[in-house]
KOLKOL-914665 format. One record per residue (C-alpha): residue number from 1; chain; x, y, z. Coordinates in nm, 3 decimals. Each point is the difference from the previous one (the first is absolute). Layout:
<pts>
{bavex NUM vodo A px X py Y pz Z}
...
</pts>
This chain:
<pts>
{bavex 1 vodo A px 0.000 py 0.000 pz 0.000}
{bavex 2 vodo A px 0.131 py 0.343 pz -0.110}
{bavex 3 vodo A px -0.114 py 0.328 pz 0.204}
{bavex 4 vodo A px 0.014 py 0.334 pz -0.147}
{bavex 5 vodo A px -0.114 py 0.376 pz 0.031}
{bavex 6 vodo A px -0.156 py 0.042 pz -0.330}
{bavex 7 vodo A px 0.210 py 0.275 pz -0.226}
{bavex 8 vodo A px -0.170 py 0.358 pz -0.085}
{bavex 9 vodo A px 0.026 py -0.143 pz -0.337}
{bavex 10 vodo A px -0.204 py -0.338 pz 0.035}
{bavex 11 vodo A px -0.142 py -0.101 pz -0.328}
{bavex 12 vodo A px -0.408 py 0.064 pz 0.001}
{bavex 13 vodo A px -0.031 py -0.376 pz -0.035}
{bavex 14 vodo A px 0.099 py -0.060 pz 0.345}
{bavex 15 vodo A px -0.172 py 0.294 pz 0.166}
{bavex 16 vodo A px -0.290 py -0.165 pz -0.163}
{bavex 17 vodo A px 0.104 py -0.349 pz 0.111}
{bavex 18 vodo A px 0.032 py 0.106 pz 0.402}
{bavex 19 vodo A px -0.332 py 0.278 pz -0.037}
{bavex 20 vodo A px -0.188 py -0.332 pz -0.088}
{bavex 21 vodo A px 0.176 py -0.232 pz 0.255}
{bavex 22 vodo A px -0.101 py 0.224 pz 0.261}
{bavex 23 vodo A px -0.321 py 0.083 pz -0.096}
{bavex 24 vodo A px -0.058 py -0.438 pz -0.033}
{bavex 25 vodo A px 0.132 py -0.041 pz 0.357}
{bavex 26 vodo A px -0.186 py 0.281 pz 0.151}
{bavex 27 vodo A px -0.328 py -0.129 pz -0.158}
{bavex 28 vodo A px 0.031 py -0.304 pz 0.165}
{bavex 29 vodo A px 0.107 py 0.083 pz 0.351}
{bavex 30 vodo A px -0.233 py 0.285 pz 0.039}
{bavex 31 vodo A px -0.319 py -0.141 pz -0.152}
{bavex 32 vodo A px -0.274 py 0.084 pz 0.152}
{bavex 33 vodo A px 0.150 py 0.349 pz 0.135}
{bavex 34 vodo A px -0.106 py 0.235 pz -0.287}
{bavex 35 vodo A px -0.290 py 0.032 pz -0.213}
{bavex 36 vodo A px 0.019 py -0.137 pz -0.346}
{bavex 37 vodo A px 0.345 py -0.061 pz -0.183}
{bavex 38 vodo A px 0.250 py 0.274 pz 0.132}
{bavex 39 vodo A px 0.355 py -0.047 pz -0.142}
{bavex 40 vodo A px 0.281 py 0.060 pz 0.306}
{bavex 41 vodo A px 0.173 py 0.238 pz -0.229}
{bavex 42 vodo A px 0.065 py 0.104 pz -0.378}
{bavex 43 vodo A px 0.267 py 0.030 pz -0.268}
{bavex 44 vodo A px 0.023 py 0.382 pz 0.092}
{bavex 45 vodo A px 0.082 py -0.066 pz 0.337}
{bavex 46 vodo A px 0.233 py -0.281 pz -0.035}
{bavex 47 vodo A px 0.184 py 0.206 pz -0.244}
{bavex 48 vodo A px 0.051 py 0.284 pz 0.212}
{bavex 49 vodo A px 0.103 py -0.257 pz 0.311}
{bavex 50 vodo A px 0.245 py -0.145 pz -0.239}
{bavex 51 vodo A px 0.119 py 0.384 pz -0.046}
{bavex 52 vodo A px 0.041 py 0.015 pz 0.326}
{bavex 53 vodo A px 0.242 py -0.327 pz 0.045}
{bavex 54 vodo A px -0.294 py -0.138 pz 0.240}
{bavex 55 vodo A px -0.050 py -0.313 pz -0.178}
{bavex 56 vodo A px 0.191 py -0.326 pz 0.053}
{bavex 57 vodo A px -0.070 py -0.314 pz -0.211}
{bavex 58 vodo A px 0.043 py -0.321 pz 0.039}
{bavex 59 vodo A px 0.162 py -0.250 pz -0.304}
{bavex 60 vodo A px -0.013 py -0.414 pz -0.002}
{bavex 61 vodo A px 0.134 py -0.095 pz -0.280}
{bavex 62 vodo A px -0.054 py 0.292 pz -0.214}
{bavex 63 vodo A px -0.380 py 0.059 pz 0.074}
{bavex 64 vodo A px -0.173 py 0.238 pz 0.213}
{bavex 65 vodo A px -0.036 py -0.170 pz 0.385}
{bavex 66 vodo A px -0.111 py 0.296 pz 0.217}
{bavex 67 vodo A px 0.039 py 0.349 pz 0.037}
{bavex 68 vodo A px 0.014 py 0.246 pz 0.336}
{bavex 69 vodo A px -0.050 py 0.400 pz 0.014}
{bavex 70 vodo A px 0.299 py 0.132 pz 0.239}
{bavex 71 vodo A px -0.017 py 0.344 pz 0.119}
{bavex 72 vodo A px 0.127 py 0.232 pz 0.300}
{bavex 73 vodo A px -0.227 py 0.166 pz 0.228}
{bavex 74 vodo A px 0.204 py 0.196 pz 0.195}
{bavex 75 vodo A px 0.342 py -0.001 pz 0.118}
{bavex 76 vodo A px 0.012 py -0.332 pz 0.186}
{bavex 77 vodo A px -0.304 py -0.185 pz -0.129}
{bavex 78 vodo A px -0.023 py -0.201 pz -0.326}
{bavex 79 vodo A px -0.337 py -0.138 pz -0.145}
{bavex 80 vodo A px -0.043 py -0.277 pz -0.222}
{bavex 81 vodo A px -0.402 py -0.026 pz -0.146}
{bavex 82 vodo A px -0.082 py -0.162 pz -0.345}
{bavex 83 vodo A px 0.149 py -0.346 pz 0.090}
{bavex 84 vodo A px -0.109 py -0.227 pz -0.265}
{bavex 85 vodo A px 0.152 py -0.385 pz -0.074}
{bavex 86 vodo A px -0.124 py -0.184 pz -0.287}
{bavex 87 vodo A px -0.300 py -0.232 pz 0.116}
{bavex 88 vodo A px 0.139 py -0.272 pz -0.235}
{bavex 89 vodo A px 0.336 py -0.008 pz 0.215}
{bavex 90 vodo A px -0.145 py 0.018 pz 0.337}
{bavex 91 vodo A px 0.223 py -0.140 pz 0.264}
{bavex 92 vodo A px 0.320 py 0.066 pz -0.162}
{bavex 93 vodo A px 0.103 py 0.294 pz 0.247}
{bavex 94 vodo A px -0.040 py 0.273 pz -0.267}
{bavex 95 vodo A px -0.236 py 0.157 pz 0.249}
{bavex 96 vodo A px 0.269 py 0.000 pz 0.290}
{bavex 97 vodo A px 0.329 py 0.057 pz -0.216}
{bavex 98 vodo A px -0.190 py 0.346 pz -0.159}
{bavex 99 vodo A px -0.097 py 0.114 pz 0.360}
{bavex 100 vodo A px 0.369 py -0.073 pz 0.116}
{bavex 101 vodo A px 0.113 py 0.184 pz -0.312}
{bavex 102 vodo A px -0.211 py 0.258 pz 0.087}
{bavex 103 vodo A px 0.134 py 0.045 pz 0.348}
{bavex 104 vodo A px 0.372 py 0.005 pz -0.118}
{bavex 105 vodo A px -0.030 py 0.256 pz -0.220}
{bavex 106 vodo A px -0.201 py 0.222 pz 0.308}
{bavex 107 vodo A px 0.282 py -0.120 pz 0.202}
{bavex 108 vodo A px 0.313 py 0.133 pz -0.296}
{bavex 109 vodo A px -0.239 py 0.320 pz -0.002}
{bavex 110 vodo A px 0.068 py 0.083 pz 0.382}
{bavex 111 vodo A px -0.343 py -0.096 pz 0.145}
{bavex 112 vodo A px -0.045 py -0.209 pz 0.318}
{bavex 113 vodo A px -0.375 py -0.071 pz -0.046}
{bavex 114 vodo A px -0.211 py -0.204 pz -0.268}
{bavex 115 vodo A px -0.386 py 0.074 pz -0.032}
{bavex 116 vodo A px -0.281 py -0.188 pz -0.158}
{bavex 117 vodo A px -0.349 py 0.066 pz -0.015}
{bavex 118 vodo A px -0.292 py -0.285 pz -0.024}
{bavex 119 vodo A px -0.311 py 0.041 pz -0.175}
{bavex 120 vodo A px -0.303 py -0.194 pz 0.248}
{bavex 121 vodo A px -0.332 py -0.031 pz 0.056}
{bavex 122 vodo A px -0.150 py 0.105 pz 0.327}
{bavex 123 vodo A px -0.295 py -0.170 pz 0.033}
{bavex 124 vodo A px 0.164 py -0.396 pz -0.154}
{bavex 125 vodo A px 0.335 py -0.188 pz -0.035}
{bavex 126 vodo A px 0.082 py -0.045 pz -0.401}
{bavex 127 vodo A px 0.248 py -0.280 pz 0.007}
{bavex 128 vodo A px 0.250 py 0.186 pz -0.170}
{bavex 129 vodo A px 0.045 py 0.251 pz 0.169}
{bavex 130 vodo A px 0.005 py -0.243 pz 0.338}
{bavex 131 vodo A px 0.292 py -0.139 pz -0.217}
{bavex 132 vodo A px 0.221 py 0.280 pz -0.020}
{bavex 133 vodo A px -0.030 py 0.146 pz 0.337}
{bavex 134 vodo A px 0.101 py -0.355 pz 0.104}
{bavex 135 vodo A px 0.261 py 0.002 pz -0.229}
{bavex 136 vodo A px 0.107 py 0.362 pz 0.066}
{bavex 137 vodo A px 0.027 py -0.082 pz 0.346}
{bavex 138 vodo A px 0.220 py -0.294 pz -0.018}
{bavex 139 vodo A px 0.235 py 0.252 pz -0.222}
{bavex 140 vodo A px 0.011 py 0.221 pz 0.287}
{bavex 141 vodo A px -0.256 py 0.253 pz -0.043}
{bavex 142 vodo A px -0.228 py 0.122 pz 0.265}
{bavex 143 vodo A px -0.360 py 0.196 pz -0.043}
{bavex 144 vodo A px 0.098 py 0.367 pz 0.176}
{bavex 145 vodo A px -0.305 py 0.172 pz -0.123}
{bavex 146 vodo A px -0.338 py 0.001 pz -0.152}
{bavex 147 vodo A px -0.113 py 0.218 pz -0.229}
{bavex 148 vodo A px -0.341 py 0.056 pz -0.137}
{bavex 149 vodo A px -0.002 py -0.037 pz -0.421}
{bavex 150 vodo A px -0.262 py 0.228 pz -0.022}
{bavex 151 vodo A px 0.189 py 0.276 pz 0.245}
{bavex 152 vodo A px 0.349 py -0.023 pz -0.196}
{bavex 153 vodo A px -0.124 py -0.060 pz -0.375}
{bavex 154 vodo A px -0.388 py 0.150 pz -0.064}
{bavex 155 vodo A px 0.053 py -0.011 pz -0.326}
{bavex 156 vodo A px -0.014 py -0.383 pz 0.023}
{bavex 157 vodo A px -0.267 py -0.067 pz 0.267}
{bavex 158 vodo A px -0.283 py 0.026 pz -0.236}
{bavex 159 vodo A px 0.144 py -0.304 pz -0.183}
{bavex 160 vodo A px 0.006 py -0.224 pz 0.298}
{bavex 161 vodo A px -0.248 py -0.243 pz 0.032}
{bavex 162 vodo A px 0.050 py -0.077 pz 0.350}
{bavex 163 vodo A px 0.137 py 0.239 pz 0.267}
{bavex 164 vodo A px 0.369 py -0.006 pz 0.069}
{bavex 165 vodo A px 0.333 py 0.057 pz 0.180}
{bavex 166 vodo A px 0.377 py 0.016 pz -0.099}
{bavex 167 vodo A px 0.215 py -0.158 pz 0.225}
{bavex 168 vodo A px 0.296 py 0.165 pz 0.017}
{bavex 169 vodo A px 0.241 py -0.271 pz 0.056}
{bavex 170 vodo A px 0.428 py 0.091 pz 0.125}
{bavex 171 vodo A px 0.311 py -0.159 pz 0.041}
{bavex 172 vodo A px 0.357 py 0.169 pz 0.111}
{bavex 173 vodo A px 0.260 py -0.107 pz -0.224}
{bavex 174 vodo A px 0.299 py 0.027 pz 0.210}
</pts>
């Protein structure tokens, strides 16, 4: 497996390739959150994260395994968000080895902190996302706050089709 911040230059073809992988992951783990179909994100925006050196992709043999947005939120706290492995290589570690990618390149950048933020119902447990604070937790992280969607991001409340929380998940890196 190959791990690597995607260049300002990535072709469109694989902006296109991780806009869809994302969008395919995050339709599975969070149906039944939102009304309808709503993609995760679009071409525009991966473009301008890849711009911005926040993308990191993952590589087995030559084809597209997983991707991971990587950005700073301050002066001692990285974030990773976007985490996406290919559902067709599931228990491979592509999930793990792009989060510890993630936090290395925090780390090289100075910070001393990595943040997540999970995506749940309030009213019902969705098996995934029981899944990945599981799995978050056995990689370290630990829920510090909870944050009402509606609160932080209006603009996508309407589009819920359940009330929710973020939980914002952290875990020091020294």
């Amino acid at each position: 497996m190959e791990i690597e911040l995607l260049p300002p230059s990535a072709e469109a073809a694989v902006i296109e390739r991780v806009t869809g992988l994302v969008n395919q992951v995050y339709a599975e783990s969070e149906k039944g959150l939102w009304q309808g179909s709503t993609d995760r994100t679009s071409v525009d925006e991966i473009t301008g994260f890849v711009a911005a050196g926040e993308i990191a992709v993952a590589f087995v043999g030559g084809d597209l395994a997983g991707s991971v947005r990587i950005q700073r939120l301050d002066d001692a706290t990285g974030e990773f968000g976007m985490l996406a492995a290919d559902p067709a290589r599931r228990g491979l570690g592509i999930g793990r080895e792009l989060v510890r990618f993630a936090e290395q390149v925090s780390r090289a950048a100075g910070c001393r902190e990595m943040q997540l933020e999970l995506l749940v119902p309030r009213a019902w447990t969705h098996p995934s996302k029981q899944f990945l604070a599981e799995w978050y937790g056995r990689l370290g992280y630990r829920v510090t706050h909870r944050a009402d969607l509606a609160e932080d991001h209006p603009h996508l409340a309407p589009s819920l089709a359940t009330p929710c929380d973020f939980l914002i998940y952290r875990k020091d890196l020294g």
